[in-house]
C-alpha positions as MATLAB code, in Angstrom:
seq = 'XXXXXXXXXXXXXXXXXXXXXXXXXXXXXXXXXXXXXXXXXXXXXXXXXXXXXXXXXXXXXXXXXXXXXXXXXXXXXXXXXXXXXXXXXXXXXXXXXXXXXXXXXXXXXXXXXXXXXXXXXXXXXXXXXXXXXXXXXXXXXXXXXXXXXXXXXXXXXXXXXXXXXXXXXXXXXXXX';
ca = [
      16.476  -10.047  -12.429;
      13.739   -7.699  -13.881;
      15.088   -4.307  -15.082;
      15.557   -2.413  -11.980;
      14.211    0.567  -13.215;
      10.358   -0.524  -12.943;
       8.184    0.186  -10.216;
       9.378   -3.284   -7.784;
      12.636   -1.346   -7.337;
      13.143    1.318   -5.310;
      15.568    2.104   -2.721;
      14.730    2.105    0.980;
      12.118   -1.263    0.161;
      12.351   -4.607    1.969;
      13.897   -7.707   -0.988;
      13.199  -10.922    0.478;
      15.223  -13.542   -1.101;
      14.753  -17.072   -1.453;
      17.300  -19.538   -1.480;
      17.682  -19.716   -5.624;
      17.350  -15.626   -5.541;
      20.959  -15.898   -3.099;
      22.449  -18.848   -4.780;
      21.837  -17.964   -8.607;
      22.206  -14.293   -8.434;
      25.503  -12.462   -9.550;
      25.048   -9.400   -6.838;
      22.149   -7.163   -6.117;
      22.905   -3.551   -5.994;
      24.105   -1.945   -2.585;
      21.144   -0.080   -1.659;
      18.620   -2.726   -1.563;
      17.913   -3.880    2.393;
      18.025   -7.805    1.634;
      16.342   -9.673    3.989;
      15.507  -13.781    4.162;
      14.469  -16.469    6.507;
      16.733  -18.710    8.522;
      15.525  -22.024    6.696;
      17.111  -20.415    3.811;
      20.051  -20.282    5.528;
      19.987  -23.731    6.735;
      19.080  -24.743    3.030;
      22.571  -22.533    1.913;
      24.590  -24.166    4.076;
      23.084  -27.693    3.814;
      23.041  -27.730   -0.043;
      24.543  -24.918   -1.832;
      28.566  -23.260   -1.465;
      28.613  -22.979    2.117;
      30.936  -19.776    1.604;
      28.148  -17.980   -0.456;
      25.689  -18.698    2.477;
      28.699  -16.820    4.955;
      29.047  -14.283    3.092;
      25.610  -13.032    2.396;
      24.579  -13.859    6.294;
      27.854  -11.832    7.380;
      27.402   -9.008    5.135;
      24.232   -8.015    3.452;
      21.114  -10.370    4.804;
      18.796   -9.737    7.104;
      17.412  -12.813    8.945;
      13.588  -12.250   10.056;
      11.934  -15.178   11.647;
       8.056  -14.676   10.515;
       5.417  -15.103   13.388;
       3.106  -17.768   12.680;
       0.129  -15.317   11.793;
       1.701  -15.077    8.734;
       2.607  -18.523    8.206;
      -1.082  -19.020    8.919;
      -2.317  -16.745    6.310;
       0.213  -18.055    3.862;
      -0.951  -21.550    4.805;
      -4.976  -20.364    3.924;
      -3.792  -18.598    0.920;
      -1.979  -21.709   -0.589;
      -4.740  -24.270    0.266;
      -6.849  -21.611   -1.827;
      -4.553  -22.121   -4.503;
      -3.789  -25.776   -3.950;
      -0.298  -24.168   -4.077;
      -0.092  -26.027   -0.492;
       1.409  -29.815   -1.307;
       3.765  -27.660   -3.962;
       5.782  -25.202   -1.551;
       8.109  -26.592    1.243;
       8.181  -25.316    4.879;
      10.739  -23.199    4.004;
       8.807  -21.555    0.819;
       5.996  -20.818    3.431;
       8.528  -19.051    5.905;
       9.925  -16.803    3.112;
       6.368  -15.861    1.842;
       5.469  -15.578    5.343;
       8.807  -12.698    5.849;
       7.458  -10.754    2.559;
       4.014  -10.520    3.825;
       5.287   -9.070    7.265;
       7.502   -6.750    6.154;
       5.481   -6.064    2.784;
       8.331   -6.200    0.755;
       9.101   -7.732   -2.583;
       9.509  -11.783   -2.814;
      12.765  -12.138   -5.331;
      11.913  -15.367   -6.829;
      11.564  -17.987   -9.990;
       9.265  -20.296   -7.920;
       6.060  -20.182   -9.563;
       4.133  -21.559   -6.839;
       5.539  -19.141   -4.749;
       4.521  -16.263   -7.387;
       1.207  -17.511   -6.689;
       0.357  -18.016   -3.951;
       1.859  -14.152   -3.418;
      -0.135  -12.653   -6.186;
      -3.313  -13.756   -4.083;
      -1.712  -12.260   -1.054;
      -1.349   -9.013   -2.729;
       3.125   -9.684   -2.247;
       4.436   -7.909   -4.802;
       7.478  -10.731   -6.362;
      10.378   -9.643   -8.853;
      11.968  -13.322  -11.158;
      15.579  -13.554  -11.453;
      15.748  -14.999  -14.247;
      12.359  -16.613  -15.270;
       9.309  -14.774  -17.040;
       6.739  -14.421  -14.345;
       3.634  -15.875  -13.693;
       0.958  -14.227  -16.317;
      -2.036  -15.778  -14.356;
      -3.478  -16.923  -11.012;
      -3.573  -20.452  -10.997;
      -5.829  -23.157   -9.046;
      -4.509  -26.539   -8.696;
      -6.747  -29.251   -8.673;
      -6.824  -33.049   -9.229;
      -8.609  -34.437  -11.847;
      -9.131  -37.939  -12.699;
      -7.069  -39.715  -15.877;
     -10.142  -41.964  -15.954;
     -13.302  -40.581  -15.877;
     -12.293  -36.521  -15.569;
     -14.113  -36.009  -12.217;
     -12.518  -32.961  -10.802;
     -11.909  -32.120   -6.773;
     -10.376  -29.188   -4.745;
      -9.771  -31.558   -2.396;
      -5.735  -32.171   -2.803;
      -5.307  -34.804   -0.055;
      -7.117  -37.491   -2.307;
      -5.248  -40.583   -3.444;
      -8.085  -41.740   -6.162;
     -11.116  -40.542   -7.610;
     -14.591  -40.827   -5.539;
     -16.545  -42.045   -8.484;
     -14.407  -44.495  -10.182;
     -11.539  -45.154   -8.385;
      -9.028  -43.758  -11.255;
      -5.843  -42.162  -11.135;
      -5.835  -38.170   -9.696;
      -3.447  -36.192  -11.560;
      -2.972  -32.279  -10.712;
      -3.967  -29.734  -13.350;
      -4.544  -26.036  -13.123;
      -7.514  -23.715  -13.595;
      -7.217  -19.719  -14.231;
      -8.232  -17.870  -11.018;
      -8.654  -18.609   -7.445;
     -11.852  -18.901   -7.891;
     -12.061  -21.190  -10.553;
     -14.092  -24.344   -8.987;
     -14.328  -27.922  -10.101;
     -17.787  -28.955  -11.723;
];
């Protein structure tokens, strides 16, 4: 976890975990008001030390069930990024949480960094360095080097090659 003394930390804020922020973290300090989603807590108790998931849901998390505005806008705000094939329903729902309550996303997921940094979500690592840059995702072809926004394509329109994702700096960064 980043030192707790910068700005992302401050008593009386909103933490919204994701599942590796509950699962790989030794213990976050009393004060903070923890909050998550339940499809973390289905996640927990599906894949992780069911006891961990108990005791965090029995004693220090908040469960907030986002309304599907904000699953909408994190929906928009990934298909800007082409984050959207890369985060799973339940990265959405988390996002979705920190945007409501405008708190700070605790996680390592880069995709979910983000997709947050374009939603102005302020986001705290555990354990990773952050994300330095915006990133677009886009596909570009192994064969010819045709590039497309377009992230549902199986090959490329002009030869029929291969589509492999790469990234461009920037939301705005557009395929020639």
């Amino acid at each position: 976890m980043s030192d707790p003394g910068d700005a992302h930390w401050q008593e009386g804020r909103c933490y919204v975990l994701d599942t590796s922020a509950i699962y790989n973290a030794t213990d976050y300090p009393s004060w903070m008001l923890l909050y998550s989603t339940p499809g973390v807590i289905r996640e927990l108790r599906r894949v992780y030390r069911e006891q961990r998931a108990e005791f965090f849901v029995t004693a220090r998390l908040n469960i907030i069930s986002p309304a599907r505005e904000s699953i909408e806008a994190v929906n928009a705000a990934a298909q800007k990024t082409g984050d959207i094939n890369r985060l799973s329903p339940v990265d959405v729902e988390v996002l979705a949480a920190s945007y409501e309550l405008h708190g700070v996303l605790i996680t390592d997921d880069y995709s979910m960094q983000n997709t947050a940094e374009t939603m102005g979500i302020q986001f705290s690592p555990l354990h990773l360095p952050p994300i330095k840059d915006v990133r677009k995702w886009v596909l570009k072809c192994r064969s010819c080097g045709a590039l497309y926004d377009d992230n549902t394509l199986r090959e490329c329109r002009v030869c029929g090659g291969r589509l492999v994702t790469v990234t461009r700096k920037g939301t705005n960064a557009s395929p020639r």
